[in-house]
C-alpha positions as CSV (number, residue, x, y, z in Angstrom):
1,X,0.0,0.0,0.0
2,X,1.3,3.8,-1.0
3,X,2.6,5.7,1.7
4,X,1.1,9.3,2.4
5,X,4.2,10.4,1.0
6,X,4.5,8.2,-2.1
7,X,0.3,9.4,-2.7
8,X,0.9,13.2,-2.6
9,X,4.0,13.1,-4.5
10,X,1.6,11.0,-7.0
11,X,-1.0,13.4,-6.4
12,X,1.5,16.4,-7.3
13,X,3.0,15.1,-10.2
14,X,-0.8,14.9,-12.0
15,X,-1.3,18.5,-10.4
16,X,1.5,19.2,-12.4
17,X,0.7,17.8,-15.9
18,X,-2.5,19.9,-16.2
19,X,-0.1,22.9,-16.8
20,X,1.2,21.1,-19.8
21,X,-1.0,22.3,-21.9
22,X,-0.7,25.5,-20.6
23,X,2.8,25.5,-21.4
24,X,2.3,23.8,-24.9
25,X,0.1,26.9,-26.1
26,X,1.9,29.6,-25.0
27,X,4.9,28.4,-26.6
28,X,2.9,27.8,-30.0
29,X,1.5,31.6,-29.9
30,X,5.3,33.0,-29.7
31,X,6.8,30.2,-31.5
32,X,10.4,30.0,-31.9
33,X,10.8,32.8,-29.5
34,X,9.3,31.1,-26.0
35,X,10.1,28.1,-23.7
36,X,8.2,27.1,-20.6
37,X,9.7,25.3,-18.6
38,X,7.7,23.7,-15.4
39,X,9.7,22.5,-12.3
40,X,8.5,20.1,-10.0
41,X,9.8,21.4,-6.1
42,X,9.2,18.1,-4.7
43,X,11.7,16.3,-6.7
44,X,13.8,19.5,-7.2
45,X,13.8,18.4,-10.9
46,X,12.4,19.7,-14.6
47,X,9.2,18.1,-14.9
48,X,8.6,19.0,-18.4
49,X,9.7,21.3,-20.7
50,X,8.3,22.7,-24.1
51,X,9.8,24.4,-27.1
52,X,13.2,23.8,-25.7
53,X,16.1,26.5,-26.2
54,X,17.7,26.2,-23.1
55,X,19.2,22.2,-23.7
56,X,17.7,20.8,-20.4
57,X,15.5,17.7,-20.5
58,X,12.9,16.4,-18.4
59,X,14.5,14.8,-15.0
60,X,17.0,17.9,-15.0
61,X,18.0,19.4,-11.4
62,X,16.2,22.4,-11.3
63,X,18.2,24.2,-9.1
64,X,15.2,26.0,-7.2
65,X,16.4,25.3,-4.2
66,X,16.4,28.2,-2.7
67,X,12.8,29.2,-4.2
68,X,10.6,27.7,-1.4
69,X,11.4,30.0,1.6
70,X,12.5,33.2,-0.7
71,X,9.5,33.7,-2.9
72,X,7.3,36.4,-1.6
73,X,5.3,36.6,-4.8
74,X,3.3,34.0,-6.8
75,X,4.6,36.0,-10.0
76,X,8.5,36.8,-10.0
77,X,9.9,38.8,-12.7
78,X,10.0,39.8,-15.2
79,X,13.8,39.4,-14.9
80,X,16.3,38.9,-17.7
81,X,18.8,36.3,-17.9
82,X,21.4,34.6,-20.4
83,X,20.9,31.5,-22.3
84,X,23.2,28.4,-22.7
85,X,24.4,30.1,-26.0
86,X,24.2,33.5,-24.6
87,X,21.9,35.0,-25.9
88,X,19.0,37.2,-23.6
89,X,16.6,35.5,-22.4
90,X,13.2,37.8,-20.8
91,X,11.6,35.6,-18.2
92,X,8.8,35.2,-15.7
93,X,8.0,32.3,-12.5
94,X,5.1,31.5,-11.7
95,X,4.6,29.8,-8.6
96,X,2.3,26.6,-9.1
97,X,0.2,25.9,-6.1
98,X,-0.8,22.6,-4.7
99,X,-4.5,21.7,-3.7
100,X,-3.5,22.8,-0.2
101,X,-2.2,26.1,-1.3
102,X,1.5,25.2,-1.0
103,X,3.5,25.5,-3.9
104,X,4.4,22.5,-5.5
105,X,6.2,23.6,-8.3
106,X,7.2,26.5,-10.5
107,X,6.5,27.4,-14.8
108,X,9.0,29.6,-16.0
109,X,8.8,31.1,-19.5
110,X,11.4,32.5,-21.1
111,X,11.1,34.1,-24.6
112,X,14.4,34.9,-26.9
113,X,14.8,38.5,-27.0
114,X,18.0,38.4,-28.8
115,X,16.2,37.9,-32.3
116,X,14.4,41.5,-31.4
117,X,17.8,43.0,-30.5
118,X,19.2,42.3,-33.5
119,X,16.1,44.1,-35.9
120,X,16.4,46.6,-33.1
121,X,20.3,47.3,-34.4
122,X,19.0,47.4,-38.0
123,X,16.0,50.1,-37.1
124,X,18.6,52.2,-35.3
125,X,21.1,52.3,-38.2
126,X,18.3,52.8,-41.0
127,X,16.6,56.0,-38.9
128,X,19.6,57.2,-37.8
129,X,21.0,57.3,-41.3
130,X,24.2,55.9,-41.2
131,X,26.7,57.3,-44.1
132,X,24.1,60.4,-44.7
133,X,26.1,63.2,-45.6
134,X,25.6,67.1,-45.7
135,X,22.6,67.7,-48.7
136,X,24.7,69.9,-51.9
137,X,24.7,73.3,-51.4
138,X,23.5,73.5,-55.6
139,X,20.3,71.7,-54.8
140,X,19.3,73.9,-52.1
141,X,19.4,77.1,-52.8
Protein backbone atom coordinates (compact mmCIF):
# COMPACT_ATOMS: atom_id res chain seq x y z
CA UNK A 1 0.00 0.00 0.00
CA UNK A 2 1.34 3.77 -0.97
CA UNK A 3 2.56 5.70 1.71
CA UNK A 4 1.07 9.32 2.39
CA UNK A 5 4.25 10.41 1.04
CA UNK A 6 4.49 8.21 -2.12
CA UNK A 7 0.27 9.36 -2.67
CA UNK A 8 0.88 13.18 -2.62
CA UNK A 9 4.05 13.11 -4.53
CA UNK A 10 1.61 10.97 -6.98
CA UNK A 11 -1.00 13.39 -6.44
CA UNK A 12 1.51 16.43 -7.28
CA UNK A 13 2.97 15.08 -10.25
CA UNK A 14 -0.81 14.94 -11.98
CA UNK A 15 -1.34 18.53 -10.42
CA UNK A 16 1.48 19.24 -12.40
CA UNK A 17 0.66 17.77 -15.95
CA UNK A 18 -2.52 19.88 -16.18
CA UNK A 19 -0.09 22.89 -16.78
CA UNK A 20 1.18 21.14 -19.75
CA UNK A 21 -1.04 22.35 -21.91
CA UNK A 22 -0.72 25.53 -20.64
CA UNK A 23 2.82 25.53 -21.45
CA UNK A 24 2.29 23.82 -24.88
CA UNK A 25 0.06 26.92 -26.10
CA UNK A 26 1.95 29.60 -24.95
CA UNK A 27 4.86 28.40 -26.60
CA UNK A 28 2.93 27.79 -29.97
CA UNK A 29 1.52 31.58 -29.93
CA UNK A 30 5.26 32.98 -29.74
CA UNK A 31 6.79 30.23 -31.51
CA UNK A 32 10.44 29.97 -31.88
CA UNK A 33 10.82 32.78 -29.54
CA UNK A 34 9.26 31.13 -26.03
CA UNK A 35 10.10 28.06 -23.70
CA UNK A 36 8.18 27.13 -20.61
CA UNK A 37 9.66 25.32 -18.63
CA UNK A 38 7.69 23.74 -15.43
CA UNK A 39 9.73 22.50 -12.25
CA UNK A 40 8.51 20.07 -9.97
CA UNK A 41 9.85 21.40 -6.08
CA UNK A 42 9.16 18.11 -4.70
CA UNK A 43 11.69 16.32 -6.65
CA UNK A 44 13.80 19.50 -7.18
CA UNK A 45 13.75 18.45 -10.91
CA UNK A 46 12.40 19.67 -14.63
CA UNK A 47 9.24 18.06 -14.85
CA UNK A 48 8.57 19.05 -18.42
CA UNK A 49 9.68 21.29 -20.72
CA UNK A 50 8.27 22.67 -24.07
CA UNK A 51 9.85 24.36 -27.10
CA UNK A 52 13.20 23.76 -25.68
CA UNK A 53 16.11 26.54 -26.16
CA UNK A 54 17.70 26.15 -23.06
CA UNK A 55 19.20 22.21 -23.71
CA UNK A 56 17.74 20.75 -20.44
CA UNK A 57 15.51 17.72 -20.48
CA UNK A 58 12.94 16.36 -18.36
CA UNK A 59 14.45 14.80 -15.02
CA UNK A 60 17.02 17.85 -14.99
CA UNK A 61 18.02 19.41 -11.36
CA UNK A 62 16.16 22.36 -11.32
CA UNK A 63 18.16 24.18 -9.09
CA UNK A 64 15.15 25.95 -7.24
CA UNK A 65 16.37 25.32 -4.20
CA UNK A 66 16.40 28.21 -2.68
CA UNK A 67 12.79 29.24 -4.25
CA UNK A 68 10.64 27.68 -1.43
CA UNK A 69 11.42 30.00 1.65
CA UNK A 70 12.47 33.17 -0.72
CA UNK A 71 9.54 33.73 -2.93
CA UNK A 72 7.34 36.39 -1.62
CA UNK A 73 5.34 36.60 -4.78
CA UNK A 74 3.31 34.03 -6.77
CA UNK A 75 4.62 35.99 -10.01
CA UNK A 76 8.55 36.76 -10.02
CA UNK A 77 9.91 38.76 -12.69
CA UNK A 78 10.00 39.83 -15.17
CA UNK A 79 13.82 39.39 -14.95
CA UNK A 80 16.30 38.93 -17.68
CA UNK A 81 18.79 36.27 -17.87
CA UNK A 82 21.38 34.57 -20.37
CA UNK A 83 20.89 31.47 -22.35
CA UNK A 84 23.22 28.40 -22.66
CA UNK A 85 24.39 30.08 -25.99
CA UNK A 86 24.17 33.48 -24.64
CA UNK A 87 21.88 35.00 -25.91
CA UNK A 88 18.99 37.18 -23.62
CA UNK A 89 16.59 35.46 -22.40
CA UNK A 90 13.16 37.84 -20.77
CA UNK A 91 11.65 35.60 -18.16
CA UNK A 92 8.78 35.18 -15.69
CA UNK A 93 8.03 32.32 -12.53
CA UNK A 94 5.12 31.47 -11.75
CA UNK A 95 4.60 29.77 -8.62
CA UNK A 96 2.26 26.63 -9.14
CA UNK A 97 0.15 25.90 -6.12
CA UNK A 98 -0.82 22.59 -4.72
CA UNK A 99 -4.46 21.67 -3.69
CA UNK A 100 -3.50 22.84 -0.25
CA UNK A 101 -2.22 26.09 -1.32
CA UNK A 102 1.45 25.22 -0.95
CA UNK A 103 3.55 25.49 -3.91
CA UNK A 104 4.40 22.50 -5.55
CA UNK A 105 6.16 23.58 -8.25
CA UNK A 106 7.18 26.49 -10.54
CA UNK A 107 6.50 27.40 -14.79
CA UNK A 108 8.97 29.58 -16.01
CA UNK A 109 8.79 31.10 -19.48
CA UNK A 110 11.39 32.54 -21.14
CA UNK A 111 11.11 34.09 -24.56
CA UNK A 112 14.42 34.89 -26.87
CA UNK A 113 14.75 38.52 -27.00
CA UNK A 114 18.01 38.39 -28.80
CA UNK A 115 16.24 37.88 -32.34
CA UNK A 116 14.39 41.48 -31.41
CA UNK A 117 17.75 43.03 -30.50
CA UNK A 118 19.24 42.28 -33.53
CA UNK A 119 16.11 44.11 -35.92
CA UNK A 120 16.44 46.58 -33.14
CA UNK A 121 20.27 47.31 -34.38
CA UNK A 122 18.96 47.37 -38.00
CA UNK A 123 15.99 50.07 -37.14
CA UNK A 124 18.62 52.22 -35.29
CA UNK A 125 21.11 52.35 -38.24
CA UNK A 126 18.28 52.84 -40.98
CA UNK A 127 16.60 55.98 -38.93
CA UNK A 128 19.62 57.19 -37.78
CA UNK A 129 21.03 57.29 -41.31
CA UNK A 130 24.18 55.87 -41.23
CA UNK A 131 26.66 57.31 -44.12
CA UNK A 132 24.14 60.39 -44.73
CA UNK A 133 26.14 63.23 -45.65
CA UNK A 134 25.61 67.05 -45.71
CA UNK A 135 22.64 67.74 -48.72
CA UNK A 136 24.66 69.87 -51.86
CA UNK A 137 24.68 73.27 -51.38
CA UNK A 138 23.53 73.48 -55.61
CA UNK A 139 20.28 71.71 -54.84
CA UNK A 140 19.27 73.89 -52.06
CA UNK A 141 19.40 77.10 -52.82
Amino acid sequence: MPSRKQKKATADQLLLSRYRSIADGVTALFFPYAEVVIHDLTSQSIAYIANNLSKRAIGDDSALEEIEGTADEEVMGPYEKMNWDGRRMRCVSMLLPSESSDAVGVMCINFNVAAFDDVKKVLDLFITGAGLVRPPEELFK
